[in-house]
C-alpha positions as CSV (number, residue, x, y, z in Angstrom):
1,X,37.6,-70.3,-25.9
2,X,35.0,-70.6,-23.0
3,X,33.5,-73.6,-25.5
4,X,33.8,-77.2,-23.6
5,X,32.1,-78.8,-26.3
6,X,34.7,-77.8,-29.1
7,X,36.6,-80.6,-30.6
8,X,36.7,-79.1,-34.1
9,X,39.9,-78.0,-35.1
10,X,40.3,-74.2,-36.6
11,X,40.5,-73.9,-40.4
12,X,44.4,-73.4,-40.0
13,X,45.1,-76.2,-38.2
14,X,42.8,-78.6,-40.4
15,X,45.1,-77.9,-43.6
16,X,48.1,-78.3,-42.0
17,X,47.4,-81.5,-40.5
18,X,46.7,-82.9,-43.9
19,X,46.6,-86.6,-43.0
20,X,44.8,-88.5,-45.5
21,X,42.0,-85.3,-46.2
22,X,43.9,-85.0,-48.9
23,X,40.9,-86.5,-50.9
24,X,38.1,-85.5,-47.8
25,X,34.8,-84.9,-48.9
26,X,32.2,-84.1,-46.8
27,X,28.2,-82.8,-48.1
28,X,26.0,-80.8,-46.1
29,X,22.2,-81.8,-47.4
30,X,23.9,-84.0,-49.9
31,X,27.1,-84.5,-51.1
32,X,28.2,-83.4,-54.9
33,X,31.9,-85.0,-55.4
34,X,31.5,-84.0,-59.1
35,X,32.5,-80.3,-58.2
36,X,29.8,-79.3,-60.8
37,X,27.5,-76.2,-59.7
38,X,24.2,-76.6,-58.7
39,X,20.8,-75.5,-60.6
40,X,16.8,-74.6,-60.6
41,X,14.2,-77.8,-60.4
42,X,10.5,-78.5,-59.4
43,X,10.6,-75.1,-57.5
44,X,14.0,-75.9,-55.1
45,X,16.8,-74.0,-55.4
46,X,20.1,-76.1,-55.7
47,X,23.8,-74.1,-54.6
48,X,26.8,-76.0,-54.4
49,X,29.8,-74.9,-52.1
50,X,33.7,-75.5,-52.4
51,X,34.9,-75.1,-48.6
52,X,38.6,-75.9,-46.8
53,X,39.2,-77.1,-43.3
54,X,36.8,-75.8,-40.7
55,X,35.2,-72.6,-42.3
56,X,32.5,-73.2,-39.6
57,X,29.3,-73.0,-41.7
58,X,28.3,-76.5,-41.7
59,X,29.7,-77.5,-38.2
60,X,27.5,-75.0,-36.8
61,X,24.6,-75.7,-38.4
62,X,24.2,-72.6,-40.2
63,X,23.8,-74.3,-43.5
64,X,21.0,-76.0,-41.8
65,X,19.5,-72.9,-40.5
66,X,20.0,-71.3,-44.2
67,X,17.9,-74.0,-45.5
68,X,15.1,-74.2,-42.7
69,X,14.4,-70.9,-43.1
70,X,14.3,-71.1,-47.1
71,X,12.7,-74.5,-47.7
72,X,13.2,-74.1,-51.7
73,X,16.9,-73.9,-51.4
74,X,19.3,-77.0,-50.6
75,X,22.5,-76.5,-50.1
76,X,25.7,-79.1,-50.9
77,X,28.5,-78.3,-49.2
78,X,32.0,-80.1,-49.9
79,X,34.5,-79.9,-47.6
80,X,38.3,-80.5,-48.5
81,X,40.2,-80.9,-45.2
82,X,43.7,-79.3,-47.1
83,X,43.7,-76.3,-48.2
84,X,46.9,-76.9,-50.7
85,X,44.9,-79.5,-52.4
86,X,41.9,-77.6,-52.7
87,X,43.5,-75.1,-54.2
88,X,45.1,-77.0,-56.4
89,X,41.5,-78.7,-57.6
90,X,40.5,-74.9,-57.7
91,X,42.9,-73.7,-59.9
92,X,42.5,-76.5,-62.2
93,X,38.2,-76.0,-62.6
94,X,39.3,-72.6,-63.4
95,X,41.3,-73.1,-66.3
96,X,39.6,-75.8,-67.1
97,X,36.0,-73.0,-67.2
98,X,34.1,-76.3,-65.8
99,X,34.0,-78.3,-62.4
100,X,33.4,-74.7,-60.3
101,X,31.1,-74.9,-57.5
102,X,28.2,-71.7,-57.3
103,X,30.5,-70.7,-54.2
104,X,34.0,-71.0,-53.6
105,X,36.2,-70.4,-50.4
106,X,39.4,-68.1,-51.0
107,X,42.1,-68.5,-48.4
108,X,43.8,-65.3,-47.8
109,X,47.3,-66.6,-49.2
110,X,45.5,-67.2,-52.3
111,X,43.1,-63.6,-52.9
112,X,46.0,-61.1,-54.6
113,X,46.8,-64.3,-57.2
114,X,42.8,-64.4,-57.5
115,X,42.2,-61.2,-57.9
116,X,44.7,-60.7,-60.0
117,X,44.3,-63.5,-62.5
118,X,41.1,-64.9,-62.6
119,X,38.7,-62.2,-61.6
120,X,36.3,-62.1,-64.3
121,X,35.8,-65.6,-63.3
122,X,34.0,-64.2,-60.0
123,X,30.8,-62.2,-59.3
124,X,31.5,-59.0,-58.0
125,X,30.2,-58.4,-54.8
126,X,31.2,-54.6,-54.2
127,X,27.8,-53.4,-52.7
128,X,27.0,-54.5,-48.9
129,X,30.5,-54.5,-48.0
130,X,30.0,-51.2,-44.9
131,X,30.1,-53.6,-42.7
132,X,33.6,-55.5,-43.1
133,X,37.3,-53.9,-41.5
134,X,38.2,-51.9,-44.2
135,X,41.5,-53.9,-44.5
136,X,40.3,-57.0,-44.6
137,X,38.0,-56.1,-48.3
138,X,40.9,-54.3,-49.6
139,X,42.7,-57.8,-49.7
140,X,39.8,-59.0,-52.1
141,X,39.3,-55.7,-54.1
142,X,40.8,-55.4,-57.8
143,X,42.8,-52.5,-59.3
144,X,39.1,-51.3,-60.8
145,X,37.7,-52.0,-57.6
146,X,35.9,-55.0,-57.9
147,X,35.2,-57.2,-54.6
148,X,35.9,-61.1,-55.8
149,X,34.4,-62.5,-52.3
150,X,33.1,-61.6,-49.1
151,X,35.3,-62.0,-45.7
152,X,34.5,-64.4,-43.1
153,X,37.1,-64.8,-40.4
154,X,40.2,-62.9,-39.6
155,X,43.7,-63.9,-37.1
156,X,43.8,-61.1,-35.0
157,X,47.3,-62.0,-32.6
158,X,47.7,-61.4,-28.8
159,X,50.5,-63.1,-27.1
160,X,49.6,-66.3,-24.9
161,X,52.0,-67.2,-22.3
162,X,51.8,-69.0,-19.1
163,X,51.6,-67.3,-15.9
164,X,53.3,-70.2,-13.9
165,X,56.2,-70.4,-15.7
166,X,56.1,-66.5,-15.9
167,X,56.0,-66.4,-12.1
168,X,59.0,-68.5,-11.2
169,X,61.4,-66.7,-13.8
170,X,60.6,-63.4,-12.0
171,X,58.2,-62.1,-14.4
172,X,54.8,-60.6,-14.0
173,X,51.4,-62.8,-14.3
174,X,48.7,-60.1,-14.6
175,X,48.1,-59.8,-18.2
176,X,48.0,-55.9,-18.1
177,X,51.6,-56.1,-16.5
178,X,52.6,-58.6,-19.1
179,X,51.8,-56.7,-21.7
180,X,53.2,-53.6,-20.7
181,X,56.6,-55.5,-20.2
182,X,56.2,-55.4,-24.4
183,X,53.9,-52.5,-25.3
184,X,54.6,-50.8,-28.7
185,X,57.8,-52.7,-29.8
186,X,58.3,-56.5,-30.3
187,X,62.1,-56.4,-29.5
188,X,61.1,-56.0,-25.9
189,X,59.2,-59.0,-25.7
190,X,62.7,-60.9,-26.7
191,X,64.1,-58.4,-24.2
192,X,61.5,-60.3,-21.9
193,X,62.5,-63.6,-23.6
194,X,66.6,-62.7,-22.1
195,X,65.3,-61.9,-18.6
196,X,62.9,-65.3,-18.7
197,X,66.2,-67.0,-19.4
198,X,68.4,-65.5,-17.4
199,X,66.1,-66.4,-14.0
200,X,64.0,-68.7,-15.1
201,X,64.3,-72.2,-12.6
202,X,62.8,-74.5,-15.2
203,X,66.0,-74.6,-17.4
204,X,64.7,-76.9,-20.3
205,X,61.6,-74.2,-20.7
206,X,62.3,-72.0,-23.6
207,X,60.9,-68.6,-23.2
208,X,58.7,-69.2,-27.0
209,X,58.0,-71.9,-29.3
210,X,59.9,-70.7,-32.6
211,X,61.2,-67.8,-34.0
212,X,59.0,-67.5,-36.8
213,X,55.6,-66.9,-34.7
214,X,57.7,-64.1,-33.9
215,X,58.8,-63.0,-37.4
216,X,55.3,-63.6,-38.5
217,X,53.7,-61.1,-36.1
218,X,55.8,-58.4,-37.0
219,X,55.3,-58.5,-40.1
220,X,51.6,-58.5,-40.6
221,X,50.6,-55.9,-38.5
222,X,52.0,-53.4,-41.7
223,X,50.4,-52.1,-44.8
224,X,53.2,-53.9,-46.6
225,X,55.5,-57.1,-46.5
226,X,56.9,-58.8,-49.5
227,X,55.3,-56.8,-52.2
228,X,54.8,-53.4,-53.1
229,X,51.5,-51.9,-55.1
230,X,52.9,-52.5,-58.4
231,X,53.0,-56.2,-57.5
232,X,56.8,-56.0,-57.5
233,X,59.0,-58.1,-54.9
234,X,60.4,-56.0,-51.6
235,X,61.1,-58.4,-49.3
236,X,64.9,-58.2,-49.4
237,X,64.4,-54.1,-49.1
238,X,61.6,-53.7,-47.0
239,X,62.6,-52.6,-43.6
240,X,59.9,-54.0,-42.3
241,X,60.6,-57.6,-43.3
242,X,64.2,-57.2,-42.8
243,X,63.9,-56.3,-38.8
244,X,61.3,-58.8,-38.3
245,X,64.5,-61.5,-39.6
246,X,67.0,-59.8,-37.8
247,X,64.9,-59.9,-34.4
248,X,63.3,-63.1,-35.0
249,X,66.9,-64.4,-35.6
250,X,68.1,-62.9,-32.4
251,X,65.7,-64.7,-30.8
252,X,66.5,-68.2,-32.5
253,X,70.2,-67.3,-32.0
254,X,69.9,-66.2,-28.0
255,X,68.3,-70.0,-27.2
256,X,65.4,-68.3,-26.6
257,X,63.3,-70.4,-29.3
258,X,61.8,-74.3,-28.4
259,X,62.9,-74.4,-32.0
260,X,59.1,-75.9,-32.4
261,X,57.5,-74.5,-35.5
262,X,53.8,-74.0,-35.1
263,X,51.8,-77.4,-36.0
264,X,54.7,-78.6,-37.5
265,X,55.8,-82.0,-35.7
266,X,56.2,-81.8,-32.3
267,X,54.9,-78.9,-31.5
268,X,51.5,-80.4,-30.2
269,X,53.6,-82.4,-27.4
270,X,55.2,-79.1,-26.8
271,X,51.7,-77.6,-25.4
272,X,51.0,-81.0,-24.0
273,X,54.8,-81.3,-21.8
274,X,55.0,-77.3,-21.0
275,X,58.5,-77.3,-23.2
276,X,57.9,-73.1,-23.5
277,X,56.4,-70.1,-21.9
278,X,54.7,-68.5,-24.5
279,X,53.2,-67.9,-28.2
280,X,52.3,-65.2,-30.3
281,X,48.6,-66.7,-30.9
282,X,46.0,-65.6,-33.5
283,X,42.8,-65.9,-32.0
284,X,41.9,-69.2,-33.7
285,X,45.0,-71.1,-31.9
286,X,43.3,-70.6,-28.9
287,X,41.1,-73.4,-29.5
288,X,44.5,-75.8,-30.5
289,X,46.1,-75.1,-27.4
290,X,43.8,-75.7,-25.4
291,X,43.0,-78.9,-26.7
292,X,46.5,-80.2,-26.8
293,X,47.8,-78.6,-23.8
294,X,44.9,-80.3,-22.3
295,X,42.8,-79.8,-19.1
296,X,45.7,-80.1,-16.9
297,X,47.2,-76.9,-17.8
298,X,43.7,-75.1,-17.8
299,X,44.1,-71.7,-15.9
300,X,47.6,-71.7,-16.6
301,X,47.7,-70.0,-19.6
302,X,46.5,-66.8,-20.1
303,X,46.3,-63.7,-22.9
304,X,48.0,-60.6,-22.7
305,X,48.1,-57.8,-25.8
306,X,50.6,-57.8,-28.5
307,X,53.1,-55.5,-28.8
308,X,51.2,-54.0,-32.0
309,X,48.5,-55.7,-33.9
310,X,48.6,-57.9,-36.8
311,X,46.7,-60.2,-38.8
312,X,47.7,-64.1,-39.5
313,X,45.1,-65.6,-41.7
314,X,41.1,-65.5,-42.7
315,X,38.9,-66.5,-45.8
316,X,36.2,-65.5,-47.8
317,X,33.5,-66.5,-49.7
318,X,33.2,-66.1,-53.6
319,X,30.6,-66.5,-56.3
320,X,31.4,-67.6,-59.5
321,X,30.1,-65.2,-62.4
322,X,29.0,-69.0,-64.1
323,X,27.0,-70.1,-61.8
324,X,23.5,-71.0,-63.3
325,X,22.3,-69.4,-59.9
326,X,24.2,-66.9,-58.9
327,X,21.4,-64.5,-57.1
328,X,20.3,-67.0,-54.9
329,X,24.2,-67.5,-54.0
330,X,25.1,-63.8,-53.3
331,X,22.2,-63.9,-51.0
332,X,23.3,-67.1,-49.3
333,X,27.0,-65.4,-48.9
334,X,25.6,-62.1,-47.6
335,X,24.0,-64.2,-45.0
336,X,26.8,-66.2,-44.3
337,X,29.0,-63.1,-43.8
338,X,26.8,-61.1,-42.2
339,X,27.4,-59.7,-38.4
340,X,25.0,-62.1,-36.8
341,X,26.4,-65.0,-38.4
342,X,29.9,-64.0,-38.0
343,X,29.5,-63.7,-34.2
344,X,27.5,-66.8,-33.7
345,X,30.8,-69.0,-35.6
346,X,32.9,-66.6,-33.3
347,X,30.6,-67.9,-29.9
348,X,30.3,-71.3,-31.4
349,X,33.8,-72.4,-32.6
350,X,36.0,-69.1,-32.1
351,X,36.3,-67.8,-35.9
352,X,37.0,-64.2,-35.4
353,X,34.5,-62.3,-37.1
354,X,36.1,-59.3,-39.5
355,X,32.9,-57.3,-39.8
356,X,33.6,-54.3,-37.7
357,X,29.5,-54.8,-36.4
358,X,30.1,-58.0,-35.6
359,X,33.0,-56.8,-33.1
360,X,30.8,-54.4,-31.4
361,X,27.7,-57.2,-30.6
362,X,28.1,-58.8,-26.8
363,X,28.6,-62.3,-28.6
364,X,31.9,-60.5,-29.1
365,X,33.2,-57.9,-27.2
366,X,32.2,-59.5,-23.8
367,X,33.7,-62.7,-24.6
368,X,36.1,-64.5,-22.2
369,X,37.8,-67.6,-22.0
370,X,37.4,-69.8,-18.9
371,X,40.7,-71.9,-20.1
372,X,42.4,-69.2,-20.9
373,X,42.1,-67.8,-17.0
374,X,38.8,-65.9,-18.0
375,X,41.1,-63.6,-20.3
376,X,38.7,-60.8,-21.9
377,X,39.8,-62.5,-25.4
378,X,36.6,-60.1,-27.5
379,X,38.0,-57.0,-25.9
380,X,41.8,-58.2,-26.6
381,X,41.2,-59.5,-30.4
382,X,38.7,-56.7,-31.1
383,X,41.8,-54.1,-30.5
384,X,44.2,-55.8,-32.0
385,X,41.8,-56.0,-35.2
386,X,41.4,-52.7,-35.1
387,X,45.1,-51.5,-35.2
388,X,45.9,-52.8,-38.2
389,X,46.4,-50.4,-41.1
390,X,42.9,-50.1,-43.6
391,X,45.4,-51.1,-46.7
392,X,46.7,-54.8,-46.8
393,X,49.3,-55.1,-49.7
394,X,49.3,-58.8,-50.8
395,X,51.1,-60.4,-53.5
396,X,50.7,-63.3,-55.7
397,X,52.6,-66.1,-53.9
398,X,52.1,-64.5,-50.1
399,X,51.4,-67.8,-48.3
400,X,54.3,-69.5,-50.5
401,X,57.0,-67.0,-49.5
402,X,55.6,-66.6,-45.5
403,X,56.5,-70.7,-45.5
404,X,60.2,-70.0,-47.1
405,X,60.6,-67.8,-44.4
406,X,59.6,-70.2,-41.7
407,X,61.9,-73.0,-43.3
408,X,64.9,-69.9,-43.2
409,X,63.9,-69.5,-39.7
410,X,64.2,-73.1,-38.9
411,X,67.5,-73.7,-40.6
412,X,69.2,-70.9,-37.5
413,X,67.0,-73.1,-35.2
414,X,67.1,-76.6,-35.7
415,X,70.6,-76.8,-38.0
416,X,72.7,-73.9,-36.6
417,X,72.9,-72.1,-40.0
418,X,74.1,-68.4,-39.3
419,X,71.3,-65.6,-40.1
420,X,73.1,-64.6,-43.3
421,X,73.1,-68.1,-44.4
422,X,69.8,-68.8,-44.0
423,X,68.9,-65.6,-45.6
424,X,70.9,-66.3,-48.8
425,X,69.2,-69.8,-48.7
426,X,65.6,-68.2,-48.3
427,X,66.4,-65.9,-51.2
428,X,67.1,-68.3,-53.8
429,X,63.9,-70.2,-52.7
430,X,61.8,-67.3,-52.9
431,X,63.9,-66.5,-56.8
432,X,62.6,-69.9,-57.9
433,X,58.6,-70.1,-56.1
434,X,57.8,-66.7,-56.8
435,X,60.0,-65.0,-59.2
């Protein structure tokens, strides 16, 4: 993302890897491994934080900056590198009413069962929130509109694709062409997917990495996807969900997939070997591929608008209504959240800001990325952000059913399962995770 000295890995792709950051702590001005929240003494101000993968705030310094610039307050930051196990250890302090940091990261898979279930637990933090995407507070906002945290990033998708292996299947390269060989409707980029197929020289190159990328994108760019308002399952009526499976299987079924599901096993040596021609890419994958597709394959790849816009992923920030100081930690997350802030982690490490101001500052919208073929990736992601509808409906076990679908997905790509198959299989998952 134009940054040659990032080596961090995005938030995402932290709590997927998992390795053994299963138990991962790591303090920012101390380290408090007893998960207990912090306190008032001798004049200093003490707030503990409960953070996931690469939220950005202490790789940037910003905790730093935070405490320089208010030399009573020290700040202990613990950082879990998987987001399922934090979770977990989350969901246990709060039944438990003890253990609770003064601040606590929500990923967005987890904010309906939050807000739903254990919102008197947080402070609410309605006032100050002008400044966010209207869609992106509504996924933190209760029935009686209270705001249980504060939004820091978002997943804005484009597609990414690479113009050489365009180029000698007969396709365009310019990223305005590309994108208008999709514009407004995602069954024409498999349409595009056929045609790359059909001429393309490089016959091992599959025209994408997986199907569900594909399913994923369609489906988050609508106001709703497996639940309705009244918190009641639709996923097996909603149109939308059922033509992003019947595209995304058309796609898995046509051997247009490299049946590679995103930072699952071998998908890494995917980007690395040039084993497919393009992804639909949130903008904080930008930063994984081009770290594992490496500097060979620099000014290769290149960005091009998404059919429509959609949103995969973001977090935010949450104080707990407990916390022995709770003032000096809604400050600290106003700060955190605020525009400047949000487009300094978007300069430094490529977190896409969701404050609408943020958007609009030159840290942003005049960004470009030199890997990425100088691709006007602010402009691009800023639009795409924009498109989405102001009302997200989330459910309790979102992020749980969005990984059944992927497995469905994978069983029409990797074991030849038909499409109703699979979808009979994903159905009785869902009954039994989430019913």
């Amino acid at each position: 993302m134009g940054k040659a000295r990032r080596k961090l890995r995005t938030r995402a792709v932290a709590a997927i890897s998992a390795v053994s950051a299963l138990g991962l702590v790591v303090g920012c001005g101390g380290s408090d491994s007893g998960g207990t929240g912090g306190g008032k003494k001798d004049g200093k101000v003490t707030i503990t934080m409960g953070l996931f993968g690469v939220m950005g705030f202490k790789e940037t310094g910003l905790l730093d900056k935070y405490m320089k610039e208010h030399p009573n307050v020290v700040i202990k930051a613990d950082v879990a590198g998987d987001e399922q196990t934090y979770y977990t250890a989350l969901q246990t302090h709060l039944a438990a009413g003890s253990g609770l940091k003064d601040i606590q990261g929500i990923e967005i898979g987890r904010a309906k069962e939050l807000s739903d279930t254990q919102k008197d637990k947080f402070v609410d933090l309605a006032g100050g929130t002008d400044h966010f995407l209207p869609w992106k507070q509504s996924q933190v906002t209760t029935e009686d509109k209270k705001v249980i945290g504060l939004g820091t990033d978002i997943g804005p998708m484009a597609v990414c694709y690479r113009k050489d292996l365009f180029e000698q299947a007969g396709l365009p390269t310019d990223r305005d062409e590309v994108a208008k060989l999709w514009e407004g409707d995602w069954s024409k980029y498999v349409d595009a997917g056929k045609r790359f197929k059909q001429n393309s020289k490089a016959k091992k190159v599959a025209f994408m990495d997986s199907s569900s990328g594909l399913f994923n994108a369609m489906i988050y760019g609508n106001s709703q996807q497996f639940y309705d308002k009244e918190g009641e399952l639709i996923y097996a009526t909603n149109p939308v969900v059922k033509d992003a499976w019947k595209l995304a299987s058309e796609a898995a079924t046509s051997d247009l997939t490299a049946k590679l599901r995103q930072f699952q096993p071998g998908w890494d040596p995917g980007l690395a070997n040039s084993t497919f021609a393009s992804t639909v890419c949130p903008a904080w994958m930008l930063a994984h591929i081009s770290e594992k597709a490496g500097p060979e394959n620099k000014g290769k790849w290149d960005v091009a608008k998404a059919p429509k816009g959609a949103n995969w992923g973001g977090a935010f920030l949450g104080v707990m209504e407990k916390s022995p100081v709770k003032k000096e930690a809604q400050e600290l997350v106003a700060w955190l959240t605020a525009p400047e802030q949000q487009a300094y982690l978007f300069k430094e490490i490529g977190n896409f800001p969701s404050s609408q101001t943020a958007l609009g500052m030159p840290e942003v919208v005049d960004a470009k990325s030199e890997y990425f073929s100088g691709a006007p990736i602010g402009k691009i992601f800023s639009a795409a952000a924009q498109e989405i509808p102001d009302e997200q409906v989330l459910g309790r076990k979102d992020g749980t059913i969005k990984d059944i679908f992927s497995q469905g997905l994978t069983l029409i790509e990797a074991q030849n399962k038909s499409p109703n198959v699979a979808w009979k299989t994903t159905e009785k998952r869902i009954e039994k995770a989430a019913g």
